[in-house]
VOFI-641608 format. One record per residue (C-alpha): x negated, y, z negated; residue in one letter. Coordinates in steps of 0.5 Angstrom, whole numbers, plus 500, padded with zeros to 3 digits. Layout:
REM residues N
XYZA...
This chain:
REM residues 322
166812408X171816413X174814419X174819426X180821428X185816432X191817434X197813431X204811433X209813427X215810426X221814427X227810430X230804427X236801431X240795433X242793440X246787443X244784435X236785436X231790432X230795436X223800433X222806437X216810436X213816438X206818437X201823432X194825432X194824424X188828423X187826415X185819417X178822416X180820408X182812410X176811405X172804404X177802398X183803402X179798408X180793403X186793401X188794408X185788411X186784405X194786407X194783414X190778412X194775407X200777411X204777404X203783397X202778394X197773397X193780398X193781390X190775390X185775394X183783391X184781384X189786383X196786381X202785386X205792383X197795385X197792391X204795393X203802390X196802393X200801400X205806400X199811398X196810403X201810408X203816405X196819406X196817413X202819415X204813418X208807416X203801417X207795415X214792416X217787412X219781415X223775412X216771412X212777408X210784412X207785419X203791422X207796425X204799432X201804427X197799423X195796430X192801433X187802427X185795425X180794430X176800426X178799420X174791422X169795425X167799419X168793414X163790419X158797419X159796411X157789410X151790414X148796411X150792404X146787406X140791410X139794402X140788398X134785403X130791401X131789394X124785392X125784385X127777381X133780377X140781379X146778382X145773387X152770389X152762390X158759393X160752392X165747393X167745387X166738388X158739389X158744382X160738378X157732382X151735384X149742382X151744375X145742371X140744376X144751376X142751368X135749369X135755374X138760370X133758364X127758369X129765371X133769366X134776369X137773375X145772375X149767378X156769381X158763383X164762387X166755386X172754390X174750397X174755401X167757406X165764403X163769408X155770409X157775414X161779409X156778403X162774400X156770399X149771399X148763399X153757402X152750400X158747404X159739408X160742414X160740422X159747425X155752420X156760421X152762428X149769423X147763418X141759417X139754413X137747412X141740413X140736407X144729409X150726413X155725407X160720409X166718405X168711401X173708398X174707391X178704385X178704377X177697374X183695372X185697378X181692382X182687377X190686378X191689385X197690388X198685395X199692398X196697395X197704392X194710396X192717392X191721399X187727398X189732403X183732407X182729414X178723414X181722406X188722409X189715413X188709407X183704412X187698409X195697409X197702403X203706401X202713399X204714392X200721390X198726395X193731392X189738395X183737390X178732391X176733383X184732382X184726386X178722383X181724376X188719379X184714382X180713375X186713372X188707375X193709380X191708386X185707391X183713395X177716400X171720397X165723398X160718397X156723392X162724387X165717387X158714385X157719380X164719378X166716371X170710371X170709379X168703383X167702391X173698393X169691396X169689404X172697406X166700410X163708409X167712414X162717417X164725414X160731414X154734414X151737408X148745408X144750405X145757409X143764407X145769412X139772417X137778413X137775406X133769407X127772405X129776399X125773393X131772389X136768394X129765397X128763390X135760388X135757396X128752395X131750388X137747390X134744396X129740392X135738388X139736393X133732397X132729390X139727391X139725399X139717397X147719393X149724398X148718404X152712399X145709399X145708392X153706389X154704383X153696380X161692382X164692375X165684376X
């Protein structure tokens, strides 16, 4: 996909006055733009969105080394230098300013057209991309997505199982099932519950108590703050992790009603009310919803986490071990 022709700045000049960094630019219709193919769209944006050559390796998966040389082919293609180093990884320079609003715009273009065509795709096979936090992979889902992908075989699951929402908009995902408070405006979908959060303890835990208590704090809002006197003795940033130390007796900690119920060796701590969290989503984007493949993984899941709703409310805990 070519990108018309703009007209860019060039870097030429670099000089100190009075202890600052002065650029100076001039300008240059650089008419070989028109090569500035989608590839070179990603890696672009990849670049400024990660602020880093690494964070963009990351996300591309690609190597830090690709990355780097990719830039400065690109560059060297373009004519122009769009990045500058900075003590905190690179920045744009005018020249990569004055082409990110179309780079964004064509990968907007791009997603759309990619989602039109795989809206048109009728058939019950291929890939449909799920994504999850992992949390609700292991707590609620991962034997319902065994039985889905046994009742339909010709349809793959790619299945995206980290912390961080997928973007519908550009088919990072074709399906989202996230606890959220603000769902994506372009999505649509269904709420199954409100998920609150308890606080839980291991048996050997709650039977030689400490009189102040040991806190594993998960670094999520609501989870942060022990509702009781308590010392921080483990902050942790995945919720799976911090399940596995409460477990392990060295603390109490705040978790989804859903995961602490079903985790094994975890216990509600008694007298500590359910403290009020998020909502529970299914989203699609609007013009996927009626793709038999994704409409079909959709109302699967549904049926899952309706059956589930009592646990995902903390209506159903786990009998007090003593």
């Amino acid at each position: 996909m070519g990108v018309p022709h703009l007209l860019v700045q060039q870097e030429e000049t670099c000089a100190k006055q009075n202890g600052l960094k002065i650029i100076q630019f001039g300008t240059k219709l650089v008419h070989n733009i028109s090569m500035f193919d989608w590839d070179d769209i990603r890696l672009f944006l990849a670049a400024v969105r990660a602020n880093t050559i690494r964070g963009a390796a990351r996300d591309l998966g690609i190597t830090h080394a690709t990355v780097s040389r990719r830039l400065h082919a690109l560059e060297e293609k373009l004519g122009a230098k769009l990045f500058e180093r900075t003590v905190d990884g690179h920045a744009l320079t005018s020249a990569g300013h004055s082409i990110l609003e179309t780079a964004e715009r064509a990968e907007r273009e791009m997603a759309t057209i990619d989602r039109k065509l795989f809206a048109q795709d009728t058939r019950m096979a291929g890939i449909v991309r799920l994504s999850i936090h992992d949390i609700l992979f292991h707590s609620l889902l991962h034997l319902s997505l065994r039985d889905f992908q046994k009742k339909h075989p010709m349809i793959e699951l790619d299945i995206n199982a980290t912390g961080r929402l997928a973007n519908l908009a550009q088919r990072e995902a074709d399906l989202v099932v996230r606890a959220t408070k603000t769902p994506p405006e372009s999505a649509v979908g269904r709420k199954i519950a409100t998920s609150p959060l308890a606080v839980y303890a291991s048996k050997s835990y709650l039977k030689k108590r400490p009189k102040l208590d040991r806190w594993v704090k998960l670094t999520y809002g609501p989870s942060e703050t022990p509702p009781i006197p308590a010392r921080t003795v483990v902050t942790v940033d995945s919720a799976h992790a911090t399940a596995r130390l409460i477990a392990d007796g060295v603390g109490m900690g705040a978790l989804p009603c859903y995961q602490g119920d079903t985790f094994p060796g975890l216990y509600r701590v008694p007298g500590i009310d359910l403290a009020p969290d998020l909502d529970l989503w299914i989203l699609v984007h609007a013009d996927l919803r009626k793709t038999p493949r994704v409409r079909v993984l959709l109302d699967h899941l549904y049926e899952t986490l309706e059956d589930a709703k009592d646990l995902i409310e903390g209506k159903r805990p786990k009998p007090p071990p003593f």
